[in-house]
CHARMM internal coordinates of N, CA and C (Angstrom, degrees):
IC EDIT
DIST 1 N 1 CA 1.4425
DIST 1 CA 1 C 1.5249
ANGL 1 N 1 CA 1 C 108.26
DIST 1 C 2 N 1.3232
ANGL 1 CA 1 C 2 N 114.39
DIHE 1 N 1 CA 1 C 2 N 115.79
DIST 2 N 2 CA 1.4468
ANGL 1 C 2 N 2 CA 120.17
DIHE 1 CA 1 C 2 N 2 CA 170.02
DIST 2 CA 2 C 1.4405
ANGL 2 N 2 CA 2 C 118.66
DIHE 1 C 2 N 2 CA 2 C -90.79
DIST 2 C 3 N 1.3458
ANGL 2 CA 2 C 3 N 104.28
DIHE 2 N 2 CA 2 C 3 N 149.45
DIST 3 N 3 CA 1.9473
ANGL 2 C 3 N 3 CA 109.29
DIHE 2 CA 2 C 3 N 3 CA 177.67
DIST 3 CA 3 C 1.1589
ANGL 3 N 3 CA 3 C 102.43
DIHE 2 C 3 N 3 CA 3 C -79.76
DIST 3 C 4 N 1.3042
ANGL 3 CA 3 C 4 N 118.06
DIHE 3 N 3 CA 3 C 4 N 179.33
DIST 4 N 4 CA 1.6922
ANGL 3 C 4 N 4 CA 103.38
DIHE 3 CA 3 C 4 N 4 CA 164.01
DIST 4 CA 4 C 1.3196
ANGL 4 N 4 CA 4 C 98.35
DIHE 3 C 4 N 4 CA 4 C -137.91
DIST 4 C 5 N 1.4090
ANGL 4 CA 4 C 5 N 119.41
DIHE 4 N 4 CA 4 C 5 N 152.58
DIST 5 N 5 CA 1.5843
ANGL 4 C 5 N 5 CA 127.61
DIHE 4 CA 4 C 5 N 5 CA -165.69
DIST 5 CA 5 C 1.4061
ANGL 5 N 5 CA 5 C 97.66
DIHE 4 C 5 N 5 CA 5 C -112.50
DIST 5 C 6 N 1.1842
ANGL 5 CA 5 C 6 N 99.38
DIHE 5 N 5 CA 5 C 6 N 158.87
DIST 6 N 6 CA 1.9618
ANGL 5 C 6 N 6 CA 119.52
DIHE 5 CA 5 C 6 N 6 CA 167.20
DIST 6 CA 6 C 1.4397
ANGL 6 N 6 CA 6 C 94.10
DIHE 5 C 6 N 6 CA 6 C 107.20
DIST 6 C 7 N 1.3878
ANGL 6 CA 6 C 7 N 85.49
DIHE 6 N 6 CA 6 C 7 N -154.76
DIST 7 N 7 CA 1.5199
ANGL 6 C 7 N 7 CA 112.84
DIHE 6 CA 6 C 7 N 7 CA -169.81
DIST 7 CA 7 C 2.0756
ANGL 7 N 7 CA 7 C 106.33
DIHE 6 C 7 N 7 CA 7 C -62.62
DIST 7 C 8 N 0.7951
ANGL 7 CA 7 C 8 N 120.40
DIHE 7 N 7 CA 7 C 8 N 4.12
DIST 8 N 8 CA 1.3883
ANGL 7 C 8 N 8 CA 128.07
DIHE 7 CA 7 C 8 N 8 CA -166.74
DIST 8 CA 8 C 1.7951
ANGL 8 N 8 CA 8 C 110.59
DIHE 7 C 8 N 8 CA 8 C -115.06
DIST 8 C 9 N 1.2294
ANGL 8 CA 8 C 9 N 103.14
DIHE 8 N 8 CA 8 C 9 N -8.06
DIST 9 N 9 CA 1.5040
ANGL 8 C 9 N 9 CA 100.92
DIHE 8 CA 8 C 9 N 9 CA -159.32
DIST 9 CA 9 C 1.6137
ANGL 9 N 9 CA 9 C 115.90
DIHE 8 C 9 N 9 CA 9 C -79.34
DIST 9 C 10 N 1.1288
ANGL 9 CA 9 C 10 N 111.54
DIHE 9 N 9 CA 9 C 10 N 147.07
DIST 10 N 10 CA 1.5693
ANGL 9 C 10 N 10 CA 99.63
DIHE 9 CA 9 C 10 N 10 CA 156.15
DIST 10 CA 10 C 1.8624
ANGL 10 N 10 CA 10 C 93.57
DIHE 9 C 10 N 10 CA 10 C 96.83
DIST 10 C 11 N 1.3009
ANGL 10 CA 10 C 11 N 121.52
DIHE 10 N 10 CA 10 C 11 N -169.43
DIST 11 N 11 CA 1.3556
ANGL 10 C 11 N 11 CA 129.55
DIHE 10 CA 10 C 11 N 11 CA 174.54
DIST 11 CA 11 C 1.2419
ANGL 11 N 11 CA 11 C 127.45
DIHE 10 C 11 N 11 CA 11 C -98.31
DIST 11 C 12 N 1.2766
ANGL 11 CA 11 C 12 N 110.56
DIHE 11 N 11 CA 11 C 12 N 15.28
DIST 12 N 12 CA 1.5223
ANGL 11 C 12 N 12 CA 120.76
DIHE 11 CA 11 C 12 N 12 CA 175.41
DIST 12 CA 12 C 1.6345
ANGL 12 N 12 CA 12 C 110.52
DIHE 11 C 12 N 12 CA 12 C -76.74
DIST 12 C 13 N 1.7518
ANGL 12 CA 12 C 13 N 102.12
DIHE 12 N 12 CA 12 C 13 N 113.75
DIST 13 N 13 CA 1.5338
ANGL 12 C 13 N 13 CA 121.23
DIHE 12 CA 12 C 13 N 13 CA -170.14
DIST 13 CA 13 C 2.1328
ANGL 13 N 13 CA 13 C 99.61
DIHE 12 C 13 N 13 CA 13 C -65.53
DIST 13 C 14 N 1.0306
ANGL 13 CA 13 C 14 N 94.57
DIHE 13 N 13 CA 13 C 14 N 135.36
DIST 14 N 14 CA 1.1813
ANGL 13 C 14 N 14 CA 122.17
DIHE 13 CA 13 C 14 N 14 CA -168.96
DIST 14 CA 14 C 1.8508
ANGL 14 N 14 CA 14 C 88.87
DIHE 13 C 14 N 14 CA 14 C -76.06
DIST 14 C 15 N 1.7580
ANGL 14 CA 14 C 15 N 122.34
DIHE 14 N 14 CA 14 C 15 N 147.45
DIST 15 N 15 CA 1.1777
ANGL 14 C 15 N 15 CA 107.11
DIHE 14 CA 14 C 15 N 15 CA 176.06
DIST 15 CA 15 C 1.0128
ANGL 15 N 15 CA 15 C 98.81
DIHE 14 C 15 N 15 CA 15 C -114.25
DIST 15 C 16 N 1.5574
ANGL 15 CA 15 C 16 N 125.21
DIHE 15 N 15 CA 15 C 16 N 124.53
DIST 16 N 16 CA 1.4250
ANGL 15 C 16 N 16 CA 140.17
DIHE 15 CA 15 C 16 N 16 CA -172.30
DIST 16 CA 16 C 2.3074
ANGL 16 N 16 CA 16 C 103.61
DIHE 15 C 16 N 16 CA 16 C -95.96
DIST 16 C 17 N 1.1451
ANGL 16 CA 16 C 17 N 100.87
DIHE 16 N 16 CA 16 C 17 N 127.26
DIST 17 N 17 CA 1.3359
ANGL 16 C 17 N 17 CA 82.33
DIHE 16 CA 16 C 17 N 17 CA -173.55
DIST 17 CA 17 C 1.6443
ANGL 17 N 17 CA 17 C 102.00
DIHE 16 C 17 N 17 CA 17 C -90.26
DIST 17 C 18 N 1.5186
ANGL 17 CA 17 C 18 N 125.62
DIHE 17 N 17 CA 17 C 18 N 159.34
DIST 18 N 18 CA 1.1876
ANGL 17 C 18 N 18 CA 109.98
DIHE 17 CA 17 C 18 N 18 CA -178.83
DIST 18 CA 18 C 1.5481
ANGL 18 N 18 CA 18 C 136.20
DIHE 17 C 18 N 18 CA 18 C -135.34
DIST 18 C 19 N 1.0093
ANGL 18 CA 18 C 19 N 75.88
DIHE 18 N 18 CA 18 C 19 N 13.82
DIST 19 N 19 CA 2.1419
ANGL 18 C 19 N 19 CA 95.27
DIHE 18 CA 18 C 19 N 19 CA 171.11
DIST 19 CA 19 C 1.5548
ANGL 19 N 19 CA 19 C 76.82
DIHE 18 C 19 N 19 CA 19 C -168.11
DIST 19 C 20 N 1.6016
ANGL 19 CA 19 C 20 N 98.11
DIHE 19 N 19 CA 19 C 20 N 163.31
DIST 20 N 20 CA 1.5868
ANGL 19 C 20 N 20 CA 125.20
DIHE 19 CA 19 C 20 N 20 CA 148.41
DIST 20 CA 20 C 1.4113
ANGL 20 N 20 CA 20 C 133.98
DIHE 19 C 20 N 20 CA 20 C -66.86
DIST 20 C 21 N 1.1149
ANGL 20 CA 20 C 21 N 125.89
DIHE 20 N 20 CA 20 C 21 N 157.05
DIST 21 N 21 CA 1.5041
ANGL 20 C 21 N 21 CA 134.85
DIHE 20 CA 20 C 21 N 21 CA -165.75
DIST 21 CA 21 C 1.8098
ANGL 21 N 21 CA 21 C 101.23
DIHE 20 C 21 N 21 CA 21 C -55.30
DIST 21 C 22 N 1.2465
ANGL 21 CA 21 C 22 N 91.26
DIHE 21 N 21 CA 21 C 22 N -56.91
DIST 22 N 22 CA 1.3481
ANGL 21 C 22 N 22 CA 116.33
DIHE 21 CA 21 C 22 N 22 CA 173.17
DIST 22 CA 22 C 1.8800
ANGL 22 N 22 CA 22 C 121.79
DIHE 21 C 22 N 22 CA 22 C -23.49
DIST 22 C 23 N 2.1468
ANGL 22 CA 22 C 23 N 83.26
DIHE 22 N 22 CA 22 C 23 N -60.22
DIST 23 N 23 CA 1.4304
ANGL 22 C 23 N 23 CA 90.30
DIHE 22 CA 22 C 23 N 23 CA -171.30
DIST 23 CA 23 C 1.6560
ANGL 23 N 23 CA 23 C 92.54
DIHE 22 C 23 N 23 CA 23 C -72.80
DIST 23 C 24 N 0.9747
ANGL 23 CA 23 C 24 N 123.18
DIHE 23 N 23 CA 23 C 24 N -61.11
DIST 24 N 24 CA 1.9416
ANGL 23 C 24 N 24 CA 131.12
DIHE 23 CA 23 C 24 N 24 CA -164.15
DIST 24 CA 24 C 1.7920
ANGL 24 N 24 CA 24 C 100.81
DIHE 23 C 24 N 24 CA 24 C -20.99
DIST 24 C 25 N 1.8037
ANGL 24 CA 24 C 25 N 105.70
DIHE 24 N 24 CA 24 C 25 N -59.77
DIST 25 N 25 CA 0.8789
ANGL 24 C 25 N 25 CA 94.42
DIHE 24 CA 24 C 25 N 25 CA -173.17
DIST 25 CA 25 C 1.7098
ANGL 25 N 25 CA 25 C 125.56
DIHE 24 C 25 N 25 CA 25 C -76.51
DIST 25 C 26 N 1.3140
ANGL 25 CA 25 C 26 N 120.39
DIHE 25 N 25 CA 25 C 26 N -29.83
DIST 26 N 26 CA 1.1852
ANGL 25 C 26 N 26 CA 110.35
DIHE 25 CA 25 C 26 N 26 CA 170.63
DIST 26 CA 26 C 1.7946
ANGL 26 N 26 CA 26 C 113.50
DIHE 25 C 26 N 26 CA 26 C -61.16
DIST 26 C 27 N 1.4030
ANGL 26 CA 26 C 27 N 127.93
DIHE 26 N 26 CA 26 C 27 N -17.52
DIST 27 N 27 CA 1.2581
ANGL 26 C 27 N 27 CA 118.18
DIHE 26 CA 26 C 27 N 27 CA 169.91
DIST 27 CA 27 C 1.5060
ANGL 27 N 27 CA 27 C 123.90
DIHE 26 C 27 N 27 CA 27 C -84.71
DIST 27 C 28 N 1.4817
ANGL 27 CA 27 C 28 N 111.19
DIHE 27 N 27 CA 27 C 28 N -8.25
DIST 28 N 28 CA 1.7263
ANGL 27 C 28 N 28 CA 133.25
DIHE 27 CA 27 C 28 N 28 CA 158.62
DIST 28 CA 28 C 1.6509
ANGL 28 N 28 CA 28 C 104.56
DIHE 27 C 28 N 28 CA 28 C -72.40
DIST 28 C 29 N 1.0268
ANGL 28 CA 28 C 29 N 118.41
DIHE 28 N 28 CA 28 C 29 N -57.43
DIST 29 N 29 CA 1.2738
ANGL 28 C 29 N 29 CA 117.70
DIHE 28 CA 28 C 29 N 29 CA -170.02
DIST 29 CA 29 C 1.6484
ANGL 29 N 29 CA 29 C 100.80
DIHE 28 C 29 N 29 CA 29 C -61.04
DIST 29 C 30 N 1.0796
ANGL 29 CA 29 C 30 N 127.46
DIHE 29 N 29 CA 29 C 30 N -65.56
DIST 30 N 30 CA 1.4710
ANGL 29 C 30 N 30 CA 133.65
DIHE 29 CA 29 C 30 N 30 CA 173.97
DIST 30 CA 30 C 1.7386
ANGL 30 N 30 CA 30 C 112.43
DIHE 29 C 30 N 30 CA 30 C -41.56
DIST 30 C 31 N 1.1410
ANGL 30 CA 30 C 31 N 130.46
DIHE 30 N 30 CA 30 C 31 N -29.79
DIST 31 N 31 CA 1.1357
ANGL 30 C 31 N 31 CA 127.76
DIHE 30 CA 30 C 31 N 31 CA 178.78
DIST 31 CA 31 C 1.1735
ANGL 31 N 31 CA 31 C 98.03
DIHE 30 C 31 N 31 CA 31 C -87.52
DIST 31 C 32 N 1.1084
ANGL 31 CA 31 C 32 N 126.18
DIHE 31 N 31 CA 31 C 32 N -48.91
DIST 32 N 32 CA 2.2722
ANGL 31 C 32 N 32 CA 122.95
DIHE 31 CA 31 C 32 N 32 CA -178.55
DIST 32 CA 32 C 1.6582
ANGL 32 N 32 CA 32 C 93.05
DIHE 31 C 32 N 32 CA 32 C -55.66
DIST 32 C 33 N 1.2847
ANGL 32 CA 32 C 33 N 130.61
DIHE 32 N 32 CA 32 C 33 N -55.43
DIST 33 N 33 CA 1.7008
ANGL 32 C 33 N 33 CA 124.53
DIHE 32 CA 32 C 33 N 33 CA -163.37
DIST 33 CA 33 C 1.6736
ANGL 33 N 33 CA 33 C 94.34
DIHE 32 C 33 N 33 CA 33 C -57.57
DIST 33 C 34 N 1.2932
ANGL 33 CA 33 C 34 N 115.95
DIHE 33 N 33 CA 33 C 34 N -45.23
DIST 34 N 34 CA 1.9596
ANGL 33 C 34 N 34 CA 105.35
DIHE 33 CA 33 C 34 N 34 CA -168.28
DIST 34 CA 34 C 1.4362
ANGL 34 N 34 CA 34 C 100.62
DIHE 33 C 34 N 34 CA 34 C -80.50
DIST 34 C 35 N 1.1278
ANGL 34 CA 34 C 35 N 123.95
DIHE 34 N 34 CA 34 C 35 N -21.47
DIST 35 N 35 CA 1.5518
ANGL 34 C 35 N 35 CA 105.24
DIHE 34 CA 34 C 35 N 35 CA 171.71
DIST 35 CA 35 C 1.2484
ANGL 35 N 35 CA 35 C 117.16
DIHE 34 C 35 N 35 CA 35 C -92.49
DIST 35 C 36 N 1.3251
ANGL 35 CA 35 C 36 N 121.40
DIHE 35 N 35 CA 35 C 36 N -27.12
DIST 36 N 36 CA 1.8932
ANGL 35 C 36 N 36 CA 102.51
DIHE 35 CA 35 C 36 N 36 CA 144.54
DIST 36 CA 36 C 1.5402
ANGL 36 N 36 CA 36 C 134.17
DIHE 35 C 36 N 36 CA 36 C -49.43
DIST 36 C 37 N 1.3070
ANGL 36 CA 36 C 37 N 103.85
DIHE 36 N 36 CA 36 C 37 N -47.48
DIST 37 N 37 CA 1.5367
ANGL 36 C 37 N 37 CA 122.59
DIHE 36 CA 36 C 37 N 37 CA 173.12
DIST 37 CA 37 C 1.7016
ANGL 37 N 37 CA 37 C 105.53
DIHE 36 C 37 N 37 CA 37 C -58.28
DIST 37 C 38 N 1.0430
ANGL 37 CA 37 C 38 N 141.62
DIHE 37 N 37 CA 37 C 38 N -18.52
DIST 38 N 38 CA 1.3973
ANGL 37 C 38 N 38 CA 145.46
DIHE 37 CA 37 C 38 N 38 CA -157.37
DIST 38 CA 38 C 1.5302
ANGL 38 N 38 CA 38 C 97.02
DIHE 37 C 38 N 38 CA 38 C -114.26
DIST 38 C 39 N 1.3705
ANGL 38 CA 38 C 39 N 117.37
DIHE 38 N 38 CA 38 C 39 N -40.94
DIST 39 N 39 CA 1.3292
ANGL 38 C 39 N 39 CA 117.10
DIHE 38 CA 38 C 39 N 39 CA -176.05
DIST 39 CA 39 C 1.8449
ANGL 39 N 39 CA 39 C 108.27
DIHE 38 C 39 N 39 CA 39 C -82.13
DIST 39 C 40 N 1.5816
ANGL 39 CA 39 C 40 N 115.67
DIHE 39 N 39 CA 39 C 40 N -38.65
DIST 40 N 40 CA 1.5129
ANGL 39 C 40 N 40 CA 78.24
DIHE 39 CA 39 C 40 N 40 CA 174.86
DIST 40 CA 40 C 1.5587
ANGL 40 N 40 CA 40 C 104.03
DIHE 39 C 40 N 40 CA 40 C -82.48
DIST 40 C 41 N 0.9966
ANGL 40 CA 40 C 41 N 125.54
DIHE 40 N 40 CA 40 C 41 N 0.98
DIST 41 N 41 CA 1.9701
ANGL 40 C 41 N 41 CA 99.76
DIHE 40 CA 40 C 41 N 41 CA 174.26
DIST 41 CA 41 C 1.0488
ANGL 41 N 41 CA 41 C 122.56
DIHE 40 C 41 N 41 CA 41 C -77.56
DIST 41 C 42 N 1.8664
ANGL 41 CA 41 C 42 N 108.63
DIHE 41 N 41 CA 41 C 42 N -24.49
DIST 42 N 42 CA 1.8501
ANGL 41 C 42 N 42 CA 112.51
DIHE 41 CA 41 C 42 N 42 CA 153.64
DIST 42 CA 42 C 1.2121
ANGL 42 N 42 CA 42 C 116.29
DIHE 41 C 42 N 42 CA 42 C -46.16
DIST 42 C 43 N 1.8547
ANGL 42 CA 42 C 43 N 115.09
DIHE 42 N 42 CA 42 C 43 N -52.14
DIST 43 N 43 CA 1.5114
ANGL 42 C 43 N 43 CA 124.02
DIHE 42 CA 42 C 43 N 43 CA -173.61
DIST 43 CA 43 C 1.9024
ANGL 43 N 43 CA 43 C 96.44
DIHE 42 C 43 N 43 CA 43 C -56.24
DIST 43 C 44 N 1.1148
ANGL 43 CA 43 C 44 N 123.28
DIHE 43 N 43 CA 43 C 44 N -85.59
DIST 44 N 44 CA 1.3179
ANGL 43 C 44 N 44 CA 105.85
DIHE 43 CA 43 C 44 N 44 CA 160.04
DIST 44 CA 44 C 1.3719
ANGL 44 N 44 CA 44 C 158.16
DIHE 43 C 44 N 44 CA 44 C 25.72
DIST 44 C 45 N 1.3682
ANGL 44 CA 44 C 45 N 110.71
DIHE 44 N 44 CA 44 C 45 N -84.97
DIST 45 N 45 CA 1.1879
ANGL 44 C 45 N 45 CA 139.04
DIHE 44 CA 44 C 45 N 45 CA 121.54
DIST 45 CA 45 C 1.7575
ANGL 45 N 45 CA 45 C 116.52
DIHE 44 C 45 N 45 CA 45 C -3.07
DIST 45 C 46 N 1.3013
ANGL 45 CA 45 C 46 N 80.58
DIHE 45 N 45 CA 45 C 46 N -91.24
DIST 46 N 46 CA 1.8724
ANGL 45 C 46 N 46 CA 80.01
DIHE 45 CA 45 C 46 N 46 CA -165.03
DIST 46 CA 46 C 1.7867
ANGL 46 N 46 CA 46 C 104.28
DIHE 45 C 46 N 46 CA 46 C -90.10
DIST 46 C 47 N 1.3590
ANGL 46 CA 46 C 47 N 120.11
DIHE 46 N 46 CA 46 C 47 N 10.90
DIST 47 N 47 CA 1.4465
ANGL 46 C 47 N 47 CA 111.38
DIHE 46 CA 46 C 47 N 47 CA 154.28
DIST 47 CA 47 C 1.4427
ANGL 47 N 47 CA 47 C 129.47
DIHE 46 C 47 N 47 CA 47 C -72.13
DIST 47 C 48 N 1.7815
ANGL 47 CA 47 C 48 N 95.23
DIHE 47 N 47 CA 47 C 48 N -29.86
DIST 48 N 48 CA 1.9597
ANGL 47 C 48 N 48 CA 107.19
DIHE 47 CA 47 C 48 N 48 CA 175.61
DIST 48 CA 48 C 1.4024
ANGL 48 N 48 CA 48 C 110.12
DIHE 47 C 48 N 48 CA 48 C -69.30
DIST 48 C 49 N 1.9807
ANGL 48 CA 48 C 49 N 103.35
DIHE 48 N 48 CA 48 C 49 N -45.26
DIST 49 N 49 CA 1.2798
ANGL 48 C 49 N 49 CA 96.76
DIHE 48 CA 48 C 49 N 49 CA -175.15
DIST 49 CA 49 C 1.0170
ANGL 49 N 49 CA 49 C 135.00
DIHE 48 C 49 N 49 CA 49 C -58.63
DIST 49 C 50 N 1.8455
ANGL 49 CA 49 C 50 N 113.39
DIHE 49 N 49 CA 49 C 50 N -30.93
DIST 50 N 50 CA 1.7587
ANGL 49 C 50 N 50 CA 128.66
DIHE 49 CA 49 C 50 N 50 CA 167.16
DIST 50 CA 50 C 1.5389
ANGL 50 N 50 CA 50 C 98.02
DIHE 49 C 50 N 50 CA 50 C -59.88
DIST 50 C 51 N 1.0673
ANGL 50 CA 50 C 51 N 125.93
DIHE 50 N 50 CA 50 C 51 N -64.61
DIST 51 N 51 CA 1.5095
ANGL 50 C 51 N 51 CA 124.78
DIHE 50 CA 50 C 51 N 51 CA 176.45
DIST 51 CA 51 C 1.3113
ANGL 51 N 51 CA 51 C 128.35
DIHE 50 C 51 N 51 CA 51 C -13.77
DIST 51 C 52 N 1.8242
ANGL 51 CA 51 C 52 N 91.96
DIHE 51 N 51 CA 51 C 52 N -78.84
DIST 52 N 52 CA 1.9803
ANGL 51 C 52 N 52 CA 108.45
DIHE 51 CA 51 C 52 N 52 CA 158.82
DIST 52 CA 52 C 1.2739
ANGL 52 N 52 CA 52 C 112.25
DIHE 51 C 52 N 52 CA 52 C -49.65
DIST 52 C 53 N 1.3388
ANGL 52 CA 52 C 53 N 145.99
DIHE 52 N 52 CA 52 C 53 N -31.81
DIST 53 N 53 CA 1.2530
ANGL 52 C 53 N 53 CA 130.25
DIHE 52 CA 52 C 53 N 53 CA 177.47
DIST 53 CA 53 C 1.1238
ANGL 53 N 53 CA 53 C 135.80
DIHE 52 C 53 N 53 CA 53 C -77.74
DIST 53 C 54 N 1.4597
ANGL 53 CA 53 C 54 N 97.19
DIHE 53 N 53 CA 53 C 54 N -18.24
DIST 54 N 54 CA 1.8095
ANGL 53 C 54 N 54 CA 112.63
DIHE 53 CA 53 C 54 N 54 CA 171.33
DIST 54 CA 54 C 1.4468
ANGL 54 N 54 CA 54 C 111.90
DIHE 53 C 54 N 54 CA 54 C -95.36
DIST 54 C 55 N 1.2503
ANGL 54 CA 54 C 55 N 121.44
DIHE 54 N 54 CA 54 C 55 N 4.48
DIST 55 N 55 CA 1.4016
ANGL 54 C 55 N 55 CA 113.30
DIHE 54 CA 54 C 55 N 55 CA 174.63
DIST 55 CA 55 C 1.6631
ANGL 55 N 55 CA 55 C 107.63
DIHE 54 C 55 N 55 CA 55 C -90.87
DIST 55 C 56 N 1.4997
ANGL 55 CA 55 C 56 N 118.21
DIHE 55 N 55 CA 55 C 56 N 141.20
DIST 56 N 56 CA 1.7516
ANGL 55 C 56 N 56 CA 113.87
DIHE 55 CA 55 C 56 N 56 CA 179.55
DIST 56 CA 56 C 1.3755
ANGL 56 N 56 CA 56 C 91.31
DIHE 55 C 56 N 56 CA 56 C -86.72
DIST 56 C 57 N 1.8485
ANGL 56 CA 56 C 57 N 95.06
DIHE 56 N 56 CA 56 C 57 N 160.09
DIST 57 N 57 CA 1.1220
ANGL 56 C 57 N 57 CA 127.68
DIHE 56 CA 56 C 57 N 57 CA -153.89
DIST 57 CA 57 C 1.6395
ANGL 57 N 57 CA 57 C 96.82
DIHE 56 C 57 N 57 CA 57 C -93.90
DIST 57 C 58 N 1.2421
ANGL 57 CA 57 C 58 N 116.35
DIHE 57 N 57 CA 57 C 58 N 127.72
DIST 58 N 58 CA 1.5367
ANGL 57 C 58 N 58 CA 106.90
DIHE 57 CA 57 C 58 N 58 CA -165.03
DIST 58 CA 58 C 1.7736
ANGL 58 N 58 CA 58 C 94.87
DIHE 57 C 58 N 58 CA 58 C -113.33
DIST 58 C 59 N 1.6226
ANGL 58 CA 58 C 59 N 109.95
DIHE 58 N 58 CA 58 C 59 N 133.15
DIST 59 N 59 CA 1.4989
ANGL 58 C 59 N 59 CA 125.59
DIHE 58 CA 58 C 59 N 59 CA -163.98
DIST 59 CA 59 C 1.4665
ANGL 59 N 59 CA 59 C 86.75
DIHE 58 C 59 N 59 CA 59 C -110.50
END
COOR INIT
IC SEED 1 N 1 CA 1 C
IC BUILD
């Protein structure tokens, strides 16, 4: 079993890059649009339900 010398030696993790700048940010940007998009359909959501709850119940 040989060691290996230089720049490689020892257990120091090598930094592999793994998408482009490019991609990171278009997959940042896409995650901020669905968590806007998610939050007003929550807003949504519980504006009908306050809504429906304040309306009387007609017999």
């Amino acid at each position: 079993m040989f060691r290996s010398s230089g720049h490689e030696a020892g257990f120091v993790p090598r930094s592999t890059p793994f998408g482009s700048l490019r991609l990171m940010r278009a997959v940042a940007a896409s995650l901020a649009a669905a968590v806007v998009v998610l939050s007003v359909i929550l807003l949504l959501a519980v504006a009908s339900t306050e809504a429906s709850m304040a309306m009387p119940f007609s017999l």
